[in-house]
C-alpha positions in Angstrom: -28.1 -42.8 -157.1 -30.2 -45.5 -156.2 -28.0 -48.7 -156.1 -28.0 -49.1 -152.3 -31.0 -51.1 -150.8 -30.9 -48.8 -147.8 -32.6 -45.4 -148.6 -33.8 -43.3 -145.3 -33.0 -45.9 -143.2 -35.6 -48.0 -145.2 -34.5 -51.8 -146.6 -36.3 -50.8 -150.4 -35.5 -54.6 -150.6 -38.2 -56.4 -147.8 -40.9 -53.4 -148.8 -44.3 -55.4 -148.7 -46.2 -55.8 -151.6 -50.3 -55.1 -151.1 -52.8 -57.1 -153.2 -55.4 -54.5 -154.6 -58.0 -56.1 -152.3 -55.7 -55.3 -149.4 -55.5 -51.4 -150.8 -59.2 -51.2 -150.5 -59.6 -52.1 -147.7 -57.0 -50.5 -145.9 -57.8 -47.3 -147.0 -61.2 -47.5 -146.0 -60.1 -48.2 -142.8 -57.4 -45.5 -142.6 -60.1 -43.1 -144.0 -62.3 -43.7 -140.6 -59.3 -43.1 -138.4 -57.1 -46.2 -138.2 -53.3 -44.9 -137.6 -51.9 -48.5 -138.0 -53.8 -49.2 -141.1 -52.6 -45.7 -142.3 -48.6 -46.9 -141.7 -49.3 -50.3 -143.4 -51.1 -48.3 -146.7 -47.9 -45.9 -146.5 -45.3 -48.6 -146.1 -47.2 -50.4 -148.6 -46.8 -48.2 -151.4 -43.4 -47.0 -150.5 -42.5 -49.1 -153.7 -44.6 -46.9 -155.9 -42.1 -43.8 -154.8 -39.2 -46.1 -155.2 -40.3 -46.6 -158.7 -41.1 -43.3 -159.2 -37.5 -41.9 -157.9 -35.6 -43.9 -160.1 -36.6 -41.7 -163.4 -34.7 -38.6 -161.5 -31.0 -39.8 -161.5 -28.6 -37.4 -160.9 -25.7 -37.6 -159.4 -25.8 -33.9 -157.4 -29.1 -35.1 -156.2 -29.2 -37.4 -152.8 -30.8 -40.1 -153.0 -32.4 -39.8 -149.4 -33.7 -36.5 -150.1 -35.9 -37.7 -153.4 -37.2 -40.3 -151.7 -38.3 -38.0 -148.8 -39.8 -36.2 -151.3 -41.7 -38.3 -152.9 -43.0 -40.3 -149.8 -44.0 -36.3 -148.9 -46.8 -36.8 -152.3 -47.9 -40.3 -151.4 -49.0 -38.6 -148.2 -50.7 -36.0 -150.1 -52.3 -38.2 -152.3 -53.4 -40.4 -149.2 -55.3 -37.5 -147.3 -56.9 -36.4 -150.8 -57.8 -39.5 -151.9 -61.7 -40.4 -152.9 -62.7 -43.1 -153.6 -65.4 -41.8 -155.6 -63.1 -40.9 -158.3 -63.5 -44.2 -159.3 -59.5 -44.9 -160.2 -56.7 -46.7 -158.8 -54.9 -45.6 -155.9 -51.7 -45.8 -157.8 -53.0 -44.0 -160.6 -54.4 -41.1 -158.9 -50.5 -40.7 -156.8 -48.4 -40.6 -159.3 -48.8 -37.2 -160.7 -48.9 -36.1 -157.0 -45.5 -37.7 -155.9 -43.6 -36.7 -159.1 -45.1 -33.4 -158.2 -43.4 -33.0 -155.2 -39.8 -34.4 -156.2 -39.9 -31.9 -159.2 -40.7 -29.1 -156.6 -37.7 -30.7 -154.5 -35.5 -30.8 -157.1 -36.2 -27.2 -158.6 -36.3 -25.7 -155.5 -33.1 -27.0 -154.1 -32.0 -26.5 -157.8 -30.5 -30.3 -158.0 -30.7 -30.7 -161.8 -27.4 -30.2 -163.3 -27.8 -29.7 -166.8 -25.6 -31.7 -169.1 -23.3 -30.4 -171.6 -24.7 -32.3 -174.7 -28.6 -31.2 -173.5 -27.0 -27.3 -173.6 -25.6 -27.8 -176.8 -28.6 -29.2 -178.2 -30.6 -25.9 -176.8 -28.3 -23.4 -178.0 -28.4 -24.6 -181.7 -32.2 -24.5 -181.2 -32.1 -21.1 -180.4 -30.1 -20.0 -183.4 -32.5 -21.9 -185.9 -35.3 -20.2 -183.8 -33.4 -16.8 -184.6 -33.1 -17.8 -188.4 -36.6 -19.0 -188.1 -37.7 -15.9 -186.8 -35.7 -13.5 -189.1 -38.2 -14.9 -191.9 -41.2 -13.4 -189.3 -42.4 -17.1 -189.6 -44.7 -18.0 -186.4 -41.9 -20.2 -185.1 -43.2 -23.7 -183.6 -41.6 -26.5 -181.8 -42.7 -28.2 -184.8 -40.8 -26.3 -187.3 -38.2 -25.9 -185.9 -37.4 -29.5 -184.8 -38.4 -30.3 -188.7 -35.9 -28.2 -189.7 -33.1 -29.7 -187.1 -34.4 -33.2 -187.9 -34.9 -34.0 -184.7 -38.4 -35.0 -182.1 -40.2 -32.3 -180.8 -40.2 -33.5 -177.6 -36.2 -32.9 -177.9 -37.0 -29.2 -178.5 -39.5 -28.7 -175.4 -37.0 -30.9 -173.5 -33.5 -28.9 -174.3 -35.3 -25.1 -173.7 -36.9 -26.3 -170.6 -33.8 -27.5 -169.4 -31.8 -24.1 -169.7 -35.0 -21.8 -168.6 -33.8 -20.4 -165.1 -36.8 -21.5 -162.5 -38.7 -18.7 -161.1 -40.3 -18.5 -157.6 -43.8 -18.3 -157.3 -42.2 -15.6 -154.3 -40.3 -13.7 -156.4 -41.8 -10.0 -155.8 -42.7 -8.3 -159.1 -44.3 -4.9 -157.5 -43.5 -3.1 -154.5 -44.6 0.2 -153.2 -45.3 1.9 -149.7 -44.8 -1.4 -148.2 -47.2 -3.5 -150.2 -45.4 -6.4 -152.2 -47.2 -8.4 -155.2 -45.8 -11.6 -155.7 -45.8 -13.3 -158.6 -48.0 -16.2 -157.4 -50.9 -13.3 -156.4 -50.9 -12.6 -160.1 -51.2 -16.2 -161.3 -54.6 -18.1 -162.1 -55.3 -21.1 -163.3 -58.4 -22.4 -164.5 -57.1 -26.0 -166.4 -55.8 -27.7 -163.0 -59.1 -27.6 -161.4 -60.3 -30.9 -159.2 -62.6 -31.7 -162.4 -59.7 -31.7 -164.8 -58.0 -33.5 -161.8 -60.5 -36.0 -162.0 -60.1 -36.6 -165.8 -56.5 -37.1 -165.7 -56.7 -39.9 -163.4 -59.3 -41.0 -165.3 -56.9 -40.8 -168.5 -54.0 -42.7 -166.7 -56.5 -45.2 -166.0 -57.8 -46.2 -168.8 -53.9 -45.9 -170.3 -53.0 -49.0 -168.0 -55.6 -51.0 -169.1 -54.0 -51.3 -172.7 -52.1 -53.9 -173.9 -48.2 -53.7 -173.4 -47.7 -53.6 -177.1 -50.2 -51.0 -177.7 -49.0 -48.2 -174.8 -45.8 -48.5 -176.3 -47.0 -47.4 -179.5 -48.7 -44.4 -177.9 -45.6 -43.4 -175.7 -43.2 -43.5 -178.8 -45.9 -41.6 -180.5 -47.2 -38.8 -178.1 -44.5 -38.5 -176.2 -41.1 -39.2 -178.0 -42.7 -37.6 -181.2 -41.9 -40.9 -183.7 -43.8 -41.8 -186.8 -45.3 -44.7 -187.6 -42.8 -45.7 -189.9 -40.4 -45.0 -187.1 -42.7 -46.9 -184.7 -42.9 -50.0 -187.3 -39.2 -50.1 -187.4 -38.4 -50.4 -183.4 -41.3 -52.1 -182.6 -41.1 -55.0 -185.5 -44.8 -54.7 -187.3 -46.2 -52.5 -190.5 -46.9 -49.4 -190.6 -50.4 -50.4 -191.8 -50.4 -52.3 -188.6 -49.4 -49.5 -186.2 -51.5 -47.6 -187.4 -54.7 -49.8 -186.6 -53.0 -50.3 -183.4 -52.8 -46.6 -182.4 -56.5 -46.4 -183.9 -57.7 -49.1 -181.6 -55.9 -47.7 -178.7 -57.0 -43.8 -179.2 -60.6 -45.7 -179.4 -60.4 -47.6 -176.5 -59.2 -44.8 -173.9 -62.1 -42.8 -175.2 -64.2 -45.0 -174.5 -63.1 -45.5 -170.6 -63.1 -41.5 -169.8 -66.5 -40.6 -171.6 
């Protein structure tokens, strides 16, 4: 998808590279007004989308179109930027530019789902049924305990096979007037506050060692255990699990 140096007419190879003094001080100048520090600041973190494009290969999906996408966030992120949150630039855009190539993507419906991922999902949901037939109160947990598999496989293969559904769709219509879905829909976790403290939480992620946010990924987000962890990454488990200790303590630390 992403082999060519040329994506929307842009040479991803000469892209400049901005020194975080250069950041700051470009968006402070952008934020009272200046349009050519404004193109520099985008241009300049046209890597960041780059980056970020990359972890959505798929060969249905052009590659020009992602990277529209995601320059679409870094724009966002650029008009909603303070800098009294206090975090990176980088670190605050990220959620916001994979936010808008996941809306590209599910909107245009560009993820193909791949035969082994389907398989995987349709055995879940026949040990869910077993699962069930016990009246147990069936959990990702249990039931990628009883597959032998990570949870995050679970979450991963059902999301995959769940048909999107627009936040247009109409669920109630009558003598004209139409409720959509989204007009029923409220959400009180993805306020500017909790905004605020995710930013914060990637932040103070970053600042950890390389050996210790690999820890943490494998065992947050890929579900491993610490033996598991031990294994792959070449230490104890004794020493992982100080690691992960340290780490846990650290973050908190930098958010409270």
């Amino acid at each position: 998808m992403l082999q060519k140096v040329v994506i929307c007419g842009v040479d991803t190879s000469g892209l400049p590279k901005l020194t975080a003094a250069e950041q700051t001080e470009l968006m402070k100048r952008l934020k009272a007004g200046d349009e050519a520090a404004r193109e520099r600041f985008i241009v300049g973190n046209m890597r960041l989308v780059l980056s970020l494009v990359r972890r959505f290969w798929a060969k249905n999906a052009n590659a020009d179109d992602v990277f529209q996408a995601g320059c679409v966030g870094l724009i966002k992120a650029i008009d909603n930027f303070n800098e009294s949150f206090n975090v990176r630039f980088s670190t605050y855009a990220v959620p916001m530019i994979l936010g808008e190539i996941k809306r590209y993507l599910r909107d245009g419906n560009s993820l193909r789902v791949s035969r082994s991922i389907r398989d995987t999902a349709y055995r879940i949901l026949k040990v869910r049924e077993k699962l069930e037939e016990g009246n147990d109160d069936v959990t990702y947990d249990k039931i990628a305990q009883k597959m032998n598999i990570a949870v995050s496989e679970v979450a991963y293969a059902l999301d995959a096979i769940s048909d999107p559904v627009s936040l247009y769709e109409p669920v109630y219509n009558k003598s004209g007037d139409t409720l959509l879905l989204m007009d029923q829909i409220f959400d009180d976790k993805n306020n500017d506050e909790v905004w605020t403290e995710k930013a914060a939480l990637y932040e103070a992620i970053e600042r950890l060692e390389g050996r210790e946010k690999k820890i943490l990924f494998l065992r947050y987000f890929e579900g491993k255990t610490q033996t598991e962890i031990s294994a792959e990454v070449g230490i104890s488990q004794a020493q992982v699990s100080r690691l992960e200790k340290t780490a846990l303590k650290q973050i908190r630390s930098c958010i409270s």
